[in-house]
N, C-alpha and C positions, 0 to 999 in steps of 0.2 A: 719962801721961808726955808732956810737952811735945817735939815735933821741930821741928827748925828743918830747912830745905832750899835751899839757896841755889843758883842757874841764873844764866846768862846772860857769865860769861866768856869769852875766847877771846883770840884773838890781834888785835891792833889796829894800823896804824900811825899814828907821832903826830898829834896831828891830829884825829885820829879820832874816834866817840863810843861807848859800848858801855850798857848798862841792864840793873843785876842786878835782880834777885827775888831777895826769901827768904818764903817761905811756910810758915808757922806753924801746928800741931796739938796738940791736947792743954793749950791754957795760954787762958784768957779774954783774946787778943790787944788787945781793942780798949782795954782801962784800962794797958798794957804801955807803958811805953818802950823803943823798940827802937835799937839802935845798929850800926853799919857798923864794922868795925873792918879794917886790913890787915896783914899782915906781909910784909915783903921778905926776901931771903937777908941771912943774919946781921946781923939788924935785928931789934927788938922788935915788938911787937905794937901797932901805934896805932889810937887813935879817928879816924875820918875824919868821921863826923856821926851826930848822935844829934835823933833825935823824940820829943817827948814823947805821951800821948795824945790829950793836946789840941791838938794839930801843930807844938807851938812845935820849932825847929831848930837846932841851932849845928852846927858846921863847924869842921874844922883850917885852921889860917889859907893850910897848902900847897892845899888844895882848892879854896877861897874863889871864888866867883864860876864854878866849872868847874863844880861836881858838888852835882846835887840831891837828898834824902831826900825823900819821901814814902810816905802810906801808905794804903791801901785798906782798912777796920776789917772791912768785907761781905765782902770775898776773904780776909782774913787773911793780909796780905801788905805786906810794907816793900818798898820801892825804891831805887836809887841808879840816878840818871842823872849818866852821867860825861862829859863834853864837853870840848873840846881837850886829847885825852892826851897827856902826857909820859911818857918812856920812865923818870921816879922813880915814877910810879905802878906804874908794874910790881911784883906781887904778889900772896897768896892773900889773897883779902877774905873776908870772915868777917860774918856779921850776928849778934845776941845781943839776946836775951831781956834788959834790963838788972835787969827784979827778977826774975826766977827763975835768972839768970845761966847762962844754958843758950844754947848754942854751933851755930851751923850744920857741918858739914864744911869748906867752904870753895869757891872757885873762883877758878880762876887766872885773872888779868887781865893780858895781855902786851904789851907798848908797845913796838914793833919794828917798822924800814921793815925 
């Protein structure tokens, strides 16, 4: 049974930079494409950047240039590094398994002086 576990939220002010983890069990991570997704209050669910196995990268164009994916295939672990926050990034980020479509918990990301 594949888990996903996502770390590294908290509170930020703008400006700021923070670096999730999500760390993967149970699923052959390194052939996976994994994706970063967020939801804000009464707002959908968006893709923020997705990796492929082979490390190709795309990015929502509000992210573009701020926030990086990578991933580690030996630790089993995707990344986002998020650099000069704005308080619209505020939300629960979410990472996903994209071929087993299998969902982390989440972790709040807060963007507030």
């Amino acid at each position: 049974q594949v888990q996903l576990v996502e770390s590294g939220g908290g509170l930020v002010q703008p400006g700021g930079s923070l670096r999730l983890s999500c760390t993967v069990s149970g699923s052959i991570f390194g052939i996976h494409a994994m994706g970063w997704y967020r939801q804000a209050p009464g707002k959908q669910r968006e893709l923020v950047a997705h990796i492929t196995s082979g490390g190709i990268t795309n990015y929502a164009d509000s992210v573009k240039g701020r926030f990086t994916i990578s991933r580690d295939n030996v630790k089993n672990t995707v990344y986002l590094q998020m650099n000069d926050l704005k308080p619209e990034d505020t939300a629960v980020y979410y990472c996903r398994d994209n071929i087993l479509n299998a969902w982390g918990q989440g972790t709040q990301v807060t963007v507030s002086s």
